[in-house]
Structure formats: C-alpha cells, structure tokens
C-alpha positions in Angstrom: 0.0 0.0 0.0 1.6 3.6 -0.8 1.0 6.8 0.5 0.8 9.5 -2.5 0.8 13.3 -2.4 -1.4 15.2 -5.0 0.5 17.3 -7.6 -1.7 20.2 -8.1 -1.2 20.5 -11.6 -4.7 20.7 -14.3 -6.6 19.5 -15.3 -8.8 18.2 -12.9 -5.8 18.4 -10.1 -3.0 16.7 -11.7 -1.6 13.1 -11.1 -0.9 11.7 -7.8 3.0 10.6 -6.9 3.4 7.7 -4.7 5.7 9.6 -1.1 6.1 6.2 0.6 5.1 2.7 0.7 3.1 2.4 4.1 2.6 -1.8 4.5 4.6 -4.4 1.7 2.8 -7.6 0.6 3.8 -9.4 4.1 3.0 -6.2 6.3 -0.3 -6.9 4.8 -0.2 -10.3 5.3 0.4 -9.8 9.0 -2.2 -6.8 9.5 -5.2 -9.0 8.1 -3.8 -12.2 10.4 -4.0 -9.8 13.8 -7.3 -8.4 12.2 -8.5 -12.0 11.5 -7.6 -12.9 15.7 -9.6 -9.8 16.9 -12.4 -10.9 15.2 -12.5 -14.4 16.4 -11.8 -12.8 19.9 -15.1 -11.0 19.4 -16.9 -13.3 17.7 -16.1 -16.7 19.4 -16.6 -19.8 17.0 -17.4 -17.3 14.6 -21.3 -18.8 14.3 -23.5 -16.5 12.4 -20.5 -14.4 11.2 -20.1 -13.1 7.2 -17.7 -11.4 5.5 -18.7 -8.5 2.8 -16.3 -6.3 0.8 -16.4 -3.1 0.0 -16.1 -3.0 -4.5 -13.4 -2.5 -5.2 -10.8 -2.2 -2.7 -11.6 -4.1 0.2 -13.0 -7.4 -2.2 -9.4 -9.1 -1.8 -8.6 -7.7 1.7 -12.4 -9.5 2.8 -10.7 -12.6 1.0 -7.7 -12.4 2.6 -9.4 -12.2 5.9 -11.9 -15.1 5.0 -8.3 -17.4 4.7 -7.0 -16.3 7.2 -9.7 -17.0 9.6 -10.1 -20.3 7.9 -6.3 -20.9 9.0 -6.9 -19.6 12.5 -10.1 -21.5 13.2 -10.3 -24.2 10.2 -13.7 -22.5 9.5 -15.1 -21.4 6.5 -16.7 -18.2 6.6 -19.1 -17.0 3.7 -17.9 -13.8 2.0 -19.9 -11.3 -0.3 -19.0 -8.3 -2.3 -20.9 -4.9 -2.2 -20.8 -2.3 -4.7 -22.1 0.5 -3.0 -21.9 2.9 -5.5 -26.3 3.9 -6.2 -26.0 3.9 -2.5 -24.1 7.5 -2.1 -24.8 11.4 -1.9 -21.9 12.4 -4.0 -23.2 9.8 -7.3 -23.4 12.8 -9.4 -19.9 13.8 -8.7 -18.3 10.1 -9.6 -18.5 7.4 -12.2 -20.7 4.4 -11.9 -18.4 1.5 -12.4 -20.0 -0.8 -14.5 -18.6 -3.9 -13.9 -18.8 -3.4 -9.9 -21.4 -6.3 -8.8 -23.0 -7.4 -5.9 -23.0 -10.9 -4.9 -24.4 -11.5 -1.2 -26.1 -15.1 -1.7 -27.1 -15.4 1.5 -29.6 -14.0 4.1 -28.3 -11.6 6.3 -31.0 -11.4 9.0 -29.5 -12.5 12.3 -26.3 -12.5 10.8 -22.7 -10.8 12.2 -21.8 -8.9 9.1 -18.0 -7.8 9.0 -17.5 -5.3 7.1 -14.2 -4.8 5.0 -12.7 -1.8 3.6 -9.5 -0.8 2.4 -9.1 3.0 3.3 -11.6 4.8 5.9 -11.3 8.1 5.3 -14.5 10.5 5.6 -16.8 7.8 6.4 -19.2 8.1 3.3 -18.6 5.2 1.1 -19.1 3.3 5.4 -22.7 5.5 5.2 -23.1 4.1 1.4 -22.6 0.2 2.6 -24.8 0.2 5.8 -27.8 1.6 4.0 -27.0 -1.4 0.9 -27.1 -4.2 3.5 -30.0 -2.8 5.2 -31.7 -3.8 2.1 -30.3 -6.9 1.5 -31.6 -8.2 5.2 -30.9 -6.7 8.6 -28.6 -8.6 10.4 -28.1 -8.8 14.5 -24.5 -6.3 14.2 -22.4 -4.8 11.5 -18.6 -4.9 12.2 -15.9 -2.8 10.5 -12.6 -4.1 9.4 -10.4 -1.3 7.1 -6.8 -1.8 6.1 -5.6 1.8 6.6 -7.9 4.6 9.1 -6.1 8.0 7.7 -8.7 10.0 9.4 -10.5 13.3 8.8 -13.7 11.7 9.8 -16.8 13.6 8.6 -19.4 11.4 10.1 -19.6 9.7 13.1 -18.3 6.3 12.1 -15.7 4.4 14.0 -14.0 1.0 12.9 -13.8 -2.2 15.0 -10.7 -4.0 13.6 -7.6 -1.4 11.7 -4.7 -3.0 9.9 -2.6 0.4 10.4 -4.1 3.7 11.6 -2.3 6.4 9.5 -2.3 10.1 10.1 -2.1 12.2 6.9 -3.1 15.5 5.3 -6.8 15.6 3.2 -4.5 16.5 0.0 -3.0 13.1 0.5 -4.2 9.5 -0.9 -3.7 5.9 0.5 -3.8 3.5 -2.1 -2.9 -0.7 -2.5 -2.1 0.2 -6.3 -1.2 -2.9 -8.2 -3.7 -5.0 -5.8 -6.1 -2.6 -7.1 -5.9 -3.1 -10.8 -5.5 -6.4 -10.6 -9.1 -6.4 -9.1 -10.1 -4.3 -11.2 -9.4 -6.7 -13.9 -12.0 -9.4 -12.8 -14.5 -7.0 -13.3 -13.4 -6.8 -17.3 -12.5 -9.9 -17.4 -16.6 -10.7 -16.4 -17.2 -8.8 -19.4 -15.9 -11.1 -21.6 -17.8 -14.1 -20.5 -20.8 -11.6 -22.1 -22.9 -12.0 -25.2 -22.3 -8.6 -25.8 -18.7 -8.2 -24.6 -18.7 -4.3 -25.1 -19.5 -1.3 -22.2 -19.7 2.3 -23.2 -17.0 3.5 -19.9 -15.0 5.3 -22.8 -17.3 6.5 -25.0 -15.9 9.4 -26.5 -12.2 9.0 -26.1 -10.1 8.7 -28.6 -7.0 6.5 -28.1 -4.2 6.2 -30.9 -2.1 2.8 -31.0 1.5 4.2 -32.2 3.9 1.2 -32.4 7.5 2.0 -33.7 8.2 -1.8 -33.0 6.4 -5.1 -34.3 4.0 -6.6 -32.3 1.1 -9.1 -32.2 -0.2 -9.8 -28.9 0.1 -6.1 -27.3 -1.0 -4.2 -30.4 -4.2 -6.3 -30.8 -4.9 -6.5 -27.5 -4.6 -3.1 -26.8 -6.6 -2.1 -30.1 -9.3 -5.1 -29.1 -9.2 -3.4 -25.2 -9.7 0.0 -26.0 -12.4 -0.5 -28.9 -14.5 -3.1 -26.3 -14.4 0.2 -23.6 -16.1 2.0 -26.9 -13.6 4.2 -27.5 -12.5 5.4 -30.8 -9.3 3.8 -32.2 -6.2 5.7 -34.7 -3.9 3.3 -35.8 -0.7 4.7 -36.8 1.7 2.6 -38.6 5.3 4.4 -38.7 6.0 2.4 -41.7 3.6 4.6 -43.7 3.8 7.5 -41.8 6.0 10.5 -42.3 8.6 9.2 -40.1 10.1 7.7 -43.3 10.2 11.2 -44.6 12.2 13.1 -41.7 9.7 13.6 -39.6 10.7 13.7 -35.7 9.2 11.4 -32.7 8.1 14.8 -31.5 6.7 16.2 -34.3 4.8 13.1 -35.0 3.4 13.4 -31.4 2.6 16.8 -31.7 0.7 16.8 -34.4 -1.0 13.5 -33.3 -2.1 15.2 -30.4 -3.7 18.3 -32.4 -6.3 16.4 -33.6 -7.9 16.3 -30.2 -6.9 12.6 -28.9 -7.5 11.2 -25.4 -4.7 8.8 -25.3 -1.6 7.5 -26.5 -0.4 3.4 -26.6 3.1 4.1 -27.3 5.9 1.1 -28.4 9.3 2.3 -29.0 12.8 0.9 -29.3 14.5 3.7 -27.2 14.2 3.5 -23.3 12.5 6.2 -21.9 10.5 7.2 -24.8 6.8 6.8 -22.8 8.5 9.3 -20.3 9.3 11.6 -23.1 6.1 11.8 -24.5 4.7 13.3 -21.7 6.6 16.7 -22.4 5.0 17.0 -25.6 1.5 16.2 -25.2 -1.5 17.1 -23.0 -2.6 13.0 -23.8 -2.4 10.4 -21.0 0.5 8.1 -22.1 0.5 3.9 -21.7 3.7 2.4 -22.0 3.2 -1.0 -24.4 7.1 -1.2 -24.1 10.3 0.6 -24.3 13.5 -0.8 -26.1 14.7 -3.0 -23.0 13.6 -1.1 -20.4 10.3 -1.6 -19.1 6.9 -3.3 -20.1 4.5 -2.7 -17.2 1.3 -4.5 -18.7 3.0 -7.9 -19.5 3.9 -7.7 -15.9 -0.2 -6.6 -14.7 -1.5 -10.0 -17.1 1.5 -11.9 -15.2 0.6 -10.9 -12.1 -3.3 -11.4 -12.8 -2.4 -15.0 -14.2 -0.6 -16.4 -11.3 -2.8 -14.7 -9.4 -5.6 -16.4 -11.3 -4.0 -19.7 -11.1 -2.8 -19.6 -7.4 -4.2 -17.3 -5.4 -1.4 -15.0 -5.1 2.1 -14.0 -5.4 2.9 -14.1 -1.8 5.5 -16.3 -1.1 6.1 -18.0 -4.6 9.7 -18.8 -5.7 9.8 -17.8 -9.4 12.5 -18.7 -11.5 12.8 -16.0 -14.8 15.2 -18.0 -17.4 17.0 -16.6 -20.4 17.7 -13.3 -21.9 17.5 -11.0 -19.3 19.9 -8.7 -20.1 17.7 -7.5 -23.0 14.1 -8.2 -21.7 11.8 -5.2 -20.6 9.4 -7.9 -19.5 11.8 -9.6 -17.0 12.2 -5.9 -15.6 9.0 -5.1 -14.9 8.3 -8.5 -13.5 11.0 -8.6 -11.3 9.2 -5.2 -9.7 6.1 -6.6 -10.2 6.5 -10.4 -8.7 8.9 -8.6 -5.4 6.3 -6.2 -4.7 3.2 -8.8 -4.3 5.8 -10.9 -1.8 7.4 -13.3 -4.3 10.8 -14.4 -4.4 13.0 -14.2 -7.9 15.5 -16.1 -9.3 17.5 -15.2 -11.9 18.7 -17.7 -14.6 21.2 -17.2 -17.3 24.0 -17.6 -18.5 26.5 -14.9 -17.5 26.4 -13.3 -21.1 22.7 -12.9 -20.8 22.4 -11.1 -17.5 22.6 -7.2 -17.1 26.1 -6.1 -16.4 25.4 -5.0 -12.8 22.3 -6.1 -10.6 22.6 -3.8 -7.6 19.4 -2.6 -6.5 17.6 -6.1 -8.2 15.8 -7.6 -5.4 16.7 -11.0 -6.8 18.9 -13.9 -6.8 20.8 -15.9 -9.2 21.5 -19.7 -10.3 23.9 -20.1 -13.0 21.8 -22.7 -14.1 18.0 -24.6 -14.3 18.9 -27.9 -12.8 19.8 -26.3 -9.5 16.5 -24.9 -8.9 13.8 -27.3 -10.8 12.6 -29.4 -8.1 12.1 -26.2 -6.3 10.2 -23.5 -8.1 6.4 -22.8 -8.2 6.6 -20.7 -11.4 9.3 -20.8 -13.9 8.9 -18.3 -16.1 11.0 -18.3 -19.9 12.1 -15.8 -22.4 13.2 -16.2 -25.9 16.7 -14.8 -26.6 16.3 -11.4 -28.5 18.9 -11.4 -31.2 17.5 -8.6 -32.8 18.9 -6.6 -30.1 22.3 -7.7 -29.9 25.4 -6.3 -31.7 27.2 -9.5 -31.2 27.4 -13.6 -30.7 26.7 -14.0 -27.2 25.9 -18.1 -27.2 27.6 -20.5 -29.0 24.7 -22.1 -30.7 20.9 -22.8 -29.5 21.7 -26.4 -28.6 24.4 -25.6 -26.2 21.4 -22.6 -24.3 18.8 -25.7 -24.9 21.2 -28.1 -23.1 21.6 -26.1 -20.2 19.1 -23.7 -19.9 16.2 -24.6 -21.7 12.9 -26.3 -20.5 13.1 -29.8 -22.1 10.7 -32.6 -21.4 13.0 -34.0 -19.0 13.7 -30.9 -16.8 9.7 -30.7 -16.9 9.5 -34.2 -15.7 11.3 -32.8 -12.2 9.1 -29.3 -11.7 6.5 -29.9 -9.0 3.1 -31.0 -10.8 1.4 -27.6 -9.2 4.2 -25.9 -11.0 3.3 -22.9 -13.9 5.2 -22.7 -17.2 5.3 -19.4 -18.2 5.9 -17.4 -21.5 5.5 -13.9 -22.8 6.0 -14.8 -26.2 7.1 -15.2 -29.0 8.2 -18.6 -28.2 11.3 -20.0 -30.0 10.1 -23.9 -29.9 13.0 -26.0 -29.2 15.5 -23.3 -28.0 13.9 -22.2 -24.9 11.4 -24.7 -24.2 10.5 -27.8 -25.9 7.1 -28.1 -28.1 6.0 -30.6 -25.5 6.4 -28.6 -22.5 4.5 -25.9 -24.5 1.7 -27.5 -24.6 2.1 -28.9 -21.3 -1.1 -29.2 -18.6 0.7 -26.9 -16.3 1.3 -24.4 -19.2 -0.7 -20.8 -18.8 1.3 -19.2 -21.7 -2.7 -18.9 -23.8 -3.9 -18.2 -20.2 -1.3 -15.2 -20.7 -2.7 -14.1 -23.7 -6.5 -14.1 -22.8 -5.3 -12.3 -19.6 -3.8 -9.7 -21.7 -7.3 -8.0 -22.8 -9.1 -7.6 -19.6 -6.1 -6.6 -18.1 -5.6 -3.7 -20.5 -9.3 -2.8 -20.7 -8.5 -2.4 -16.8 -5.1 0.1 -17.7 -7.3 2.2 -20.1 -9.9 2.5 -17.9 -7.9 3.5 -15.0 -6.3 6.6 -17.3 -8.8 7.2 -19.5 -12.3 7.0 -17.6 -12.6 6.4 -13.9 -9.7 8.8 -13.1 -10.8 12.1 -14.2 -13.5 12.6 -12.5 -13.8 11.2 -9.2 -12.4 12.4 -6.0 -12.9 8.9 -4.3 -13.3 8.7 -0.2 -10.1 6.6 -0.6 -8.2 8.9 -3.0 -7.6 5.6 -4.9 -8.1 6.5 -8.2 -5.6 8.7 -10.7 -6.8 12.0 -12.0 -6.2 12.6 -15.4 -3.7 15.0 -17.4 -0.1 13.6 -18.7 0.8 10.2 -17.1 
C-alpha cells in the first residue's frame, strides 16, 4: 500500500506521486492475520458471522481475511462483495463503475456482518454500505474491518478491527495500487464471459495505437481493449507515416495530439520514450514497451495469471530463465513479482544477465537444474537477437542443453508448477514443443489475460480517473501520465 501526495497541476488536479510505501505484501499479510484474531476474539466460534467487501478495494482484503480466519479456526466463513456505489450522496460527482457487482447469496437477517474496507477516510462510502445491507436483510450487528484509518472523519463512524491507523493530510491518498488493478481486472474480465462483450465506460475518447516496434499480442490487445471500452481507435503505422520522410518522434506526437486525442499506446525501441512523451503532449501516455527497459502490462496480465491460477504472489519462488539482459518484461516482473511478496530467481548464463544487478531484489543460479525441483513458477524468455550487436551463445543447442525447458527438466518441476511465457516462443530453444503444450502451461492463459487486463489500464487513465475524488483517494486524476 503507498502513500501518495497530490501534484496540483490541471486539469482536474494533476496526477498523484506515490511519497512512501506504508505496508509491503507481508505487512499486509500480518495486518489482516492480527485483524483475522480480533475478530474471532469478538466473535467466538465465529457462528453466524459473514464477511462483505467493499467494490473495489476491500473485495481481496475480505478474501484475505476469510483465509485467514479459515487458517486460525479451520472454518469457512461466507464472503460477499458490495458495490455500494447507487447507495451515495456524492453519485453525481463520480463514475458508476460498470462492472462493480453485488453478490451476497445469502440472508443476512440475524447475521454478524464484518465489514471490510480498504481506506476509511470521511466515512461516506461506510454511510453508502450500511444503508445497501440494510436492504439486503438486517442482520443482528455490523462490524468494521479497514486496512488503513487516515482520518479526517466527517461522520460519526468508528471501525472495530484497523490494519494500520495512519495520520495524513486531506490533499494526500492511501492506495494498494497494483492490488487494485488487478481487481479491477476481474471486473473486465466478467465482461468477456458476455454475449455482448462491449461497455460504453470510454465513449468518447479517442486513443491512438503508435507502435514504432512489431508486435502481435500487445498491439491487438490493446486495439481489441480499448475498442471493447467504446472508445474510438487511430492506428498509426510508422512504416507509412512521415517518419520515413524526416519527420521527428516529436513532431509526429505533436501533431497527433492536435487532432484532439484522449490517449496514446506508445511502443518504441528507445528506453525512456513513454517518459518523453509526456513533455509533448496534453494526452495520457500507456507504455506498451520501451526498447529494454520496461513493459509494465505484460507484468499486470502476469501478475493477474498467477494470481488467477494460485491465489497470489505471496511467497512463490519464481524462476525467470534466459535473456535477461535485454528483456523489458523480466524488468518489470522482477518489480512486479517482489512487490506482491514473491521471491525471484535469476537464470542465465552470465552473457545474458545485465552487467550490474545492484538494487535487483533477486537472486541468481547459473543454471535450471539447480533450482527445478524447487520452483512454483518458472517463467521463460526467448533470446532477442535482434537486439544484440554481437554472438553471445555459441549455438541454441548448447542454451537448450543447459538452460532450456526440455521434457526431461519438466518431468522434475513440481506437478502444481506454472510454465510461463510472454512470447514469442522460439520452440525447441527455450522450451521444448511438448512442455509448451504442457497441462501446467498458462502461456494462452497469458494471452487471454492480456485483454481484460488492459481494458483495466485504459480504464484507469482514461475514464474512472478524471472525475472522481474517491473517499479513498484511490483513483488517478487525469492529465499527462
């Protein structure tokens, strides 16, 4: 969870910069466990008791309580989900999220309903929820569980269990960021289990998908993501463009941006051009990749698959194997995989790993077999020859021999292992067709996750953000990203 102070730059107040990072994956962890004890302490044997989250924040910290006190008292305590959102006096000033459900399939008359929140800070979206279970039953009490109490109460609401009380100024936010999104995500991901897999939550925009690099999976996904949001699509293709007449990245951007556009899906081989952008247009900017720098939505559908798959991150030794000297992705997984409470392992050969890794909160095993039998995720990458300026393997059948995923090193990974992939695959250098298509292999899982995912991304800059000023402060406000 970080705490983030509110640049007040326009429109609509600017972007939000995370200060400091209040509670890591296992401060979390902890907080909900001494959460989960108080309420067994007040609730003893926990007959009669259920657990409801708050859309969309507290939904995986109501979860993560429900395990918790399933560990604690080896009993399984029903949980619900409450979007509270028809429920406030500020509707008019917010968007109505349209994939926030409701689900509370059970009666709640008699019932010790706890409560669960992320952030308590005014005490409105608390107001919201008790008048929504009012109408879904009235049970005997209503108990209030929040992550993070920040204060600057402006009704008279008072929770029973905190995680971490947390003093801070009204102009600040509190926000469990990449929990967030990810959660977000099973909302769009709902979506495409519909007939009709289209909502209207960017109707309006305009988004341009400007790729200076070749892609398949992110350019389609991206296009597929932002035209099922109803947002109006540009395609530019730099191959027809008048970059092949002179024309500078800026320039280009400029005048892109003239036309009146909302957003801008940028791929480039230079690091640091998504950064860049930002001087030079008023448009929110989404990094789809930057020469070998950083790809932060591969990392999101990662995250969301394992997540999917296992639960959650916490814990999990994964293994990333190959090029990682040139990969963006393993650099924004490494960020990604450390900051949900995994631990990573490095695995290449020397030539293939960055010159220095100070700062990498990793380790390193000069080889597969060391490590097989002891993994829960290994995770592959394809060497990228198109990015280096000289032989740095002797040949794909030595890199197969020793660090590829054969048949027979599969044999050894644990059968709850993952097999992991964010493509292109080079079949028989990396991993072995076989293993491909392997039980335990989520690399299509990858891909499918790749949509919802960035339907979530696009509506996080593009449509919630720029309107809301959420009780939580969770939510980005718009202007250059």
């Amino acid at each position: 969870m970080a705490e983030r102070e509110r640049k007040g730059t326009p429109p609509f107040g600017g972007v939000f910069v995370a200060r400091n990072q209040v509670l890591d994956a296992a401060g979390v962890a902890r907080a909900v466990k001494r959460m989960a004890h108080e309420v067994v302490e007040r609730n003893s044997g926990l007959t009669d008791v259920i657990i409801i989250g708050l859309q969309t924040g507290g939904v995986p910290f109501a979860e993560a309580m429900a395990q918790a006190l399933l560990s604690i008292e080896n009993v399984e305590v029903p949980v619900g989900k409450l979007d509270v959102a028809l429920y406030r006096d500020d509707i008019n000033l917010r968007p109505v999220l349209p994939e926030a459900v409701t689900e509370v399939p059970f009666d709640l008359r008699k019932k010790v309903v706890v409560l669960v929140d992320d952030v308590l800070f005014t005490g409105r979206t608390i107001r919201a929820a008790l008048d929504a279970i009012i109408d879904h039953g009235r049970p005997r009490a209503i108990q209030l569980a929040v992550m993070v109490d920040r204060g600057h109460r402006e009704l008279p609401i008072r929770p029973d269990f905190v995680g971490k009380n947390l003093p801070t100024r009204r102009d600040e936010a509190v926000n469990a960021t990449l929990d967030d999104l990810l959660n977000q995500t099973d909302r769009f991901a709902e979506v495409q289990q519909r007939a009709i897999r289209k909502v209207p939550a960017l109707r309006g925009k305009t988004v341009v998908m400007a790729f200076f690099e070749d892609s398949t999976r992110t350019r389609s996904s991206f296009d597929l993501a932002a035209r099922r949001l109803s947002a109006d699509v540009v395609t530019f293709r730099a191959g027809s463009s008048s970059v092949n007449k002179g024309e500078s990245l800026r320039d280009t951007v400029e005048t892109i941006s003239a036309m009146g556009i909302d957003g801008i899906v940028v791929r480039h081989s230079s690091p640091g051009v998504a950064r860049q952008l930002t001087n030079w247009t008023d448009a929110s900017i989404i990094n789809a990749g930057d020469g070998q720098h950083q790809h932060p939505t591969q990392a999101l559908l990662d995250c969301y698959t394992i997540r999917q798959k296992r639960g959650d991150l916490l814990g999990k030794r994964i293994a990333i194997v190959g090029d990682i000297n040139h990969s963006r992705v393993a650099r924004s997984n490494v960020a990604a995989f450390t900051k949900l409470g995994a631990e990573v392992v490095l695995v290449a050969p020397p030539t293939l790993l960055p010159a220095s890794l100070d700062g990498w909160p990793v380790k390193v095993e000069p080889d597969l077999d060391s490590i097989i039998g002891d993994i829960d995720i290994v995770y592959l990458l394809r060497i990228q020859t198109e990015r280096m300026k000289e032989a740095m393997l002797p040949s794909d059948r030595e890199y197969r021999s020793r660090w590829g995923l054969t048949l027979e090193r599969a044999r050894r990974l644990s059968p709850e292992a993952l097999i992991m992939h964010p493509g292109p695959m080079n079949r028989g250098v990396e991993i072995d067709p076989e293993v491909a298509d392997d039980s335990r292999s989520v690399i299509l899982d990858q891909v499918a996750n790749g949509l919802p995912v960035r339907m979530a991304v696009l509506f996080r800059v593009l449509g919630a953000g720029q309107f809301e000023e959420q009780d939580n402060g969770a939510q980005t406000s718009g202007g250059r990203r």
